[in-house]
Each structure stands twice: as structure tokens, then as C-alpha cells.
Backbone as CSV, one residue per row, in Angstrom:
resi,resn,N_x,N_y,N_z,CA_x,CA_y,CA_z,C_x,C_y,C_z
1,UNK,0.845,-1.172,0.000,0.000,0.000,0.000,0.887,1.229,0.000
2,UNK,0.203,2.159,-1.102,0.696,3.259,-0.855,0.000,4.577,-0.658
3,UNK,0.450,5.325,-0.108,-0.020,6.856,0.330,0.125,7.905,0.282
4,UNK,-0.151,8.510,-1.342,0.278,9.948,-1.407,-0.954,11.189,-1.337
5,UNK,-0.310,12.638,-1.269,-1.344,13.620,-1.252,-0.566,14.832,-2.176
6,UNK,-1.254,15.057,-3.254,-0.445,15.840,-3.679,0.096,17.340,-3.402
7,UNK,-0.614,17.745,-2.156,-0.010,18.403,-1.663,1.375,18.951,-0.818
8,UNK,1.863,17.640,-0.485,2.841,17.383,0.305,3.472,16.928,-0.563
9,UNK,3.545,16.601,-2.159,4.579,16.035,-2.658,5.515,17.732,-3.031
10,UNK,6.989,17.458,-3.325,7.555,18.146,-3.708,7.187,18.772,-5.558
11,UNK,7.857,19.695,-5.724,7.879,20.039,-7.245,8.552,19.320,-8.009
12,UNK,8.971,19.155,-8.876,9.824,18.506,-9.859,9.754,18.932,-11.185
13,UNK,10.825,19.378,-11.832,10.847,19.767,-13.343,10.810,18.471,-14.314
14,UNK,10.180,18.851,-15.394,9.830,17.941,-16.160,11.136,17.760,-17.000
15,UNK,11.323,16.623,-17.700,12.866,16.370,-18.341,12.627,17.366,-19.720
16,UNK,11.007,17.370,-20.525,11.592,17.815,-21.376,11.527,19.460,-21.505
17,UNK,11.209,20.178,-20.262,10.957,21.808,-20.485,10.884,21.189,-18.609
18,UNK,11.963,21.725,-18.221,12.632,21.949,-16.553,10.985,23.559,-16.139
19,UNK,11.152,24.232,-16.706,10.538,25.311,-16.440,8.803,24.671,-16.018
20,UNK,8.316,23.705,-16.441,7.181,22.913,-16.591,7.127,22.219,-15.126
21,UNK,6.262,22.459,-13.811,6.674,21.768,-12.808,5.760,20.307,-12.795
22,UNK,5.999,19.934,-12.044,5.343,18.234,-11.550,5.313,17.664,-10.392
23,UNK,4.395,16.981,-9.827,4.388,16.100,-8.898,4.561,14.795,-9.062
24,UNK,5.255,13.926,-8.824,4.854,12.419,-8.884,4.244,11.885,-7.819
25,UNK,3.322,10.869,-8.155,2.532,10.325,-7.260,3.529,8.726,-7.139
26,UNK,3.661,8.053,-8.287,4.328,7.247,-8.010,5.321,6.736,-9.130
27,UNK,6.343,5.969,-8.934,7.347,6.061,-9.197,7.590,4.696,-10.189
28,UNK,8.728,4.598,-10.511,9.077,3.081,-11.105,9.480,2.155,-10.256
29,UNK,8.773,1.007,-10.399,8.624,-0.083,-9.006,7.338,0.257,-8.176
30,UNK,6.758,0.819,-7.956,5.364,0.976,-7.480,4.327,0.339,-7.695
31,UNK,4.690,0.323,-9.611,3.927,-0.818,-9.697,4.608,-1.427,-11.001
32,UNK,4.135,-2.806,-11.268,4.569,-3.122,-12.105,4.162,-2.584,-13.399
33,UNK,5.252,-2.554,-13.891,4.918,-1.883,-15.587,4.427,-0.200,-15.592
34,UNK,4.717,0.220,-14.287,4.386,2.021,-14.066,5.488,2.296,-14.326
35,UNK,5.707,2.965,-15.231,6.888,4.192,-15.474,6.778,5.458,-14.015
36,UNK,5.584,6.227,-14.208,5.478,7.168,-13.105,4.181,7.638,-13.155
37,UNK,3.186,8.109,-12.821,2.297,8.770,-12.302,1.993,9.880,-11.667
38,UNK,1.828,10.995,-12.597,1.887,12.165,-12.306,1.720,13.241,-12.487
39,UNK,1.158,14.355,-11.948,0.448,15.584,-12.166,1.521,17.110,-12.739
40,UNK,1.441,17.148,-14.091,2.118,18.496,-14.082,1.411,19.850,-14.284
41,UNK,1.789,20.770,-14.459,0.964,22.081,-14.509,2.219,22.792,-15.096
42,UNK,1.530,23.609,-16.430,2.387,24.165,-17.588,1.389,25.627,-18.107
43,UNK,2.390,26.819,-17.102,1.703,27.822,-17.372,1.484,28.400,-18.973
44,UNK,1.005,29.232,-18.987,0.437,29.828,-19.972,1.359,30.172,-21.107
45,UNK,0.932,29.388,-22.318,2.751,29.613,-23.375,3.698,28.469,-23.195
46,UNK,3.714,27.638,-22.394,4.358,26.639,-21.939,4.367,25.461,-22.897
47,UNK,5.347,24.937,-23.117,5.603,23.670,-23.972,6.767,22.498,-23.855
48,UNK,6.207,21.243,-23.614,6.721,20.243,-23.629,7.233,20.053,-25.110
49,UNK,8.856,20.312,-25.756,8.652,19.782,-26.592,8.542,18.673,-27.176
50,UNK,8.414,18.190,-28.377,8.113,17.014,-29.099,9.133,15.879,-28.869
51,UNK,8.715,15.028,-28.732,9.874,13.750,-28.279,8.923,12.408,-28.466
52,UNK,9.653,11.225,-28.247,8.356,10.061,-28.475,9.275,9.336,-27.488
53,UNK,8.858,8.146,-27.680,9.340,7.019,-26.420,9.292,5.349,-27.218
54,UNK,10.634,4.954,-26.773,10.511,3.595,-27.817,10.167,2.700,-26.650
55,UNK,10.230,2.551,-25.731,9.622,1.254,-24.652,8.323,1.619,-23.551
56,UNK,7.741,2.784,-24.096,6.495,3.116,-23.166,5.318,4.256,-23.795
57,UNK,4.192,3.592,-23.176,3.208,4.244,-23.907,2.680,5.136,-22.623
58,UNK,2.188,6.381,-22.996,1.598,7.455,-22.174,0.003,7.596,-22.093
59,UNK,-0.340,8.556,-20.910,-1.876,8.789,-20.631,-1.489,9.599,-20.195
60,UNK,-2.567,10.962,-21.023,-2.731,12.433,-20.481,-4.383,12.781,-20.293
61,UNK,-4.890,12.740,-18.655,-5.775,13.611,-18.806,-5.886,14.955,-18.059
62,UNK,-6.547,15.592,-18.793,-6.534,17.135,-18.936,-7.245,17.323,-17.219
63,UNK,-6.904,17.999,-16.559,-7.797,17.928,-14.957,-8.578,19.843,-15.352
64,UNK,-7.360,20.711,-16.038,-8.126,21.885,-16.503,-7.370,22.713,-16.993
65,UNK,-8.055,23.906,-17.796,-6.669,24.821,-18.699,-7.243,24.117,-19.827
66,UNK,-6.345,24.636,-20.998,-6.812,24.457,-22.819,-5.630,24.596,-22.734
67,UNK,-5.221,23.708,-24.542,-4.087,23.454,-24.588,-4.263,22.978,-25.849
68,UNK,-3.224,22.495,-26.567,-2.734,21.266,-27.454,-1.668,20.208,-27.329
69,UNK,-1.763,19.024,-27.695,-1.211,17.738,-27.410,-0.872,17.924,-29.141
70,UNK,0.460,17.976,-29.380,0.533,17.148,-31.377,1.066,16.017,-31.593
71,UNK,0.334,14.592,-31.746,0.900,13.336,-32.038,1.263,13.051,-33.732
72,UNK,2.773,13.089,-33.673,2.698,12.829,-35.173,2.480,13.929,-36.201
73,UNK,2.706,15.246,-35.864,2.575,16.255,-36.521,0.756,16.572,-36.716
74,UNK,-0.266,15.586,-35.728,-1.482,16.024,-35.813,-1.825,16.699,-34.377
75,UNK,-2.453,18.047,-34.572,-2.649,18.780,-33.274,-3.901,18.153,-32.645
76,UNK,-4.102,18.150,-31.157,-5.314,18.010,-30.686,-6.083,18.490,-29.749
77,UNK,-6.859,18.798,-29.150,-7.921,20.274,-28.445,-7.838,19.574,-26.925
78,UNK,-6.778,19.990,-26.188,-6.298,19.508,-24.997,-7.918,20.597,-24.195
79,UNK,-8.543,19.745,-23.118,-9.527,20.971,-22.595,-10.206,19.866,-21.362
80,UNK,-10.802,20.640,-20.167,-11.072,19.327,-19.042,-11.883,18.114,-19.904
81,UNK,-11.368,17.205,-18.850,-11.861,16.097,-19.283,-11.545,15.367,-19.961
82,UNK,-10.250,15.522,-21.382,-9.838,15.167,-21.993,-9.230,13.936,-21.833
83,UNK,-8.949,12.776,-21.949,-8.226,11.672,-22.194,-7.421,10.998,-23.288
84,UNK,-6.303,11.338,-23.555,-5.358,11.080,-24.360,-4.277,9.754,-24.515
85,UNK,-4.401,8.786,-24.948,-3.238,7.840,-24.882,-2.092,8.050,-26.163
86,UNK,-0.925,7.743,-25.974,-0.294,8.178,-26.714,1.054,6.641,-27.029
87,UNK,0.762,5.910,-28.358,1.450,4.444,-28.354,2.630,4.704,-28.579
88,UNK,3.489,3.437,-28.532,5.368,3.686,-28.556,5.736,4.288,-30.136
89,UNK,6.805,5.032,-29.555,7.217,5.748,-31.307,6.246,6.976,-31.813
90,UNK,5.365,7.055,-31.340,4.923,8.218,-31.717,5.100,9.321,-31.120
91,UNK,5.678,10.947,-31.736,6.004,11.706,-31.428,5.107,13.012,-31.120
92,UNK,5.558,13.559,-29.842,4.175,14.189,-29.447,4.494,15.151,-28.411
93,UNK,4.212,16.331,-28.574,3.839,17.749,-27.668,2.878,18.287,-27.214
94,UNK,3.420,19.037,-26.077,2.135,19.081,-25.518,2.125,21.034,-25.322
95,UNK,1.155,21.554,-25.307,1.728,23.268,-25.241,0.471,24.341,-24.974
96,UNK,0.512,24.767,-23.285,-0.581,25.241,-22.777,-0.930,26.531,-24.219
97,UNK,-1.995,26.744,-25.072,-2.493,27.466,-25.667,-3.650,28.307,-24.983
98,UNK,-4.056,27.923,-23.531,-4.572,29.253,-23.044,-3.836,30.217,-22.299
99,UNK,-5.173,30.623,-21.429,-4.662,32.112,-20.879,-4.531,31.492,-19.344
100,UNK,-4.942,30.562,-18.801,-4.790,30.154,-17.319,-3.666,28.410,-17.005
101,UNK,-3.069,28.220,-16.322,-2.675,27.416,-16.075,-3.256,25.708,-16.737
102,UNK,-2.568,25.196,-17.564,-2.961,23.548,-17.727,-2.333,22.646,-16.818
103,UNK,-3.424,22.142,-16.234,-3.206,20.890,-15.423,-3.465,19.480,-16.287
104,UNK,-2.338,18.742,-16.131,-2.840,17.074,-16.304,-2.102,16.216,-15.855
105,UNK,-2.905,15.164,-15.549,-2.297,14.189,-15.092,-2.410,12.919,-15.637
106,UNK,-1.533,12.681,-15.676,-0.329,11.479,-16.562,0.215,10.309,-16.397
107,UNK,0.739,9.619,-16.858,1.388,7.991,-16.267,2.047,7.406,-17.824
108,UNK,2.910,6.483,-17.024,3.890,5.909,-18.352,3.714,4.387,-18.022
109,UNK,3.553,3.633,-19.244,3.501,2.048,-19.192,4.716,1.606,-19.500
110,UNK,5.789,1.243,-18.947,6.509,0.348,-19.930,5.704,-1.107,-21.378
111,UNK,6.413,-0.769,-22.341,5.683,-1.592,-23.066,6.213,-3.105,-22.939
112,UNK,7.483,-3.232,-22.177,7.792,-4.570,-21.772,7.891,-5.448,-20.327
């Protein structure tokens, strides 16, 4: 069992835009086949750039804020509620396009 609150977790910069903060909820080894689990928030103008992943597939959902996600050079209407999976090798950004803070929260599968 585990027990987090995301309030008490620390900040953490994201690998691919440091300026982009994050929480992790949980980690690699937590669970099996979890990469990490975790909430970032990417102010206004903010961008993850484009990168893909050859041994893990992603999940982005949107908690709030507007935005765009581009998989593959196709853009998509990041906005609450949103649920995004994203498969191995495909290349993909993510880049707050509003005016208030984007929140989402996220997790990585290893694909092996």
C-alpha cells in the first residue's frame, strides 16, 4: 500500500521543459509496468517539446486549462476532461495554448 497527497509532494521539473513543474505520485517499481504517475501544470505559453518514447506508452488527462497535445505532426484540443493515450514511437507535444494554467495528469507504461 501506498499513500500519497499531492499536496505534500515536492515540485519537480519535467525532463523535457525543466521550467514545466510536476508532482509524482508514483514512481518506477510501485507498480509493475508504471513508469510514473503524475500531475504536471504548464503555465500559460508553456511547452513540452516534441519527443516520443521507444519502450512506453503514455496517458494524459486534462484535470483543466486548454491546450494542445501534437501526435505525429497532428494537433489536438487539450480541454477538461480530456483523455489522451499516446502508443510507442509516436512523437508528441504538448503546449498550454490558453490564458490560465494547464493541469494534467499522466502515467507511463513500460511496453515490456
Amino acid at each position: 500500500m501506498k499513500y500519497v497527497s499531492l499536496p505534500t509532494l515536492p515540485d519537480e521539473g519535467v525532463s523535457h521543459n525543466p521550467a514545466i513543474r510536476k508532482k509524482v505520485m508514483l514512481r518506477p517499481g510501485d507498480l509493475p509496468a508504471l513508469t510514473n504517475f503524475s500531475q504536471a501544470r504548464l503555465l500559460s505559453g508553456s511547452v513540452a517539446p516534441g519527443h516520443a518514447h521507444a519502450d512506453m506508452y503514455e496517458v494524459f488527462f486534462v484535470e483543466s486549462g486548454n491546450g494542445t497535445i501534437t501526435i505525429d505532426d497532428i494537433p489536438y484540443e487539450l480541454r477538461p476532461g480530456v483523455c489522451v493515450t499516446v502508443d510507442l514511437g509516436e512523437v508528441h507535444e504538448v503546449a498550454n495554448t490558453g490564458t490560465e494554467e494547464l493541469v494534467i495528469t499522466y502515467f507511463g507504461i513500460r511496453s515490456t
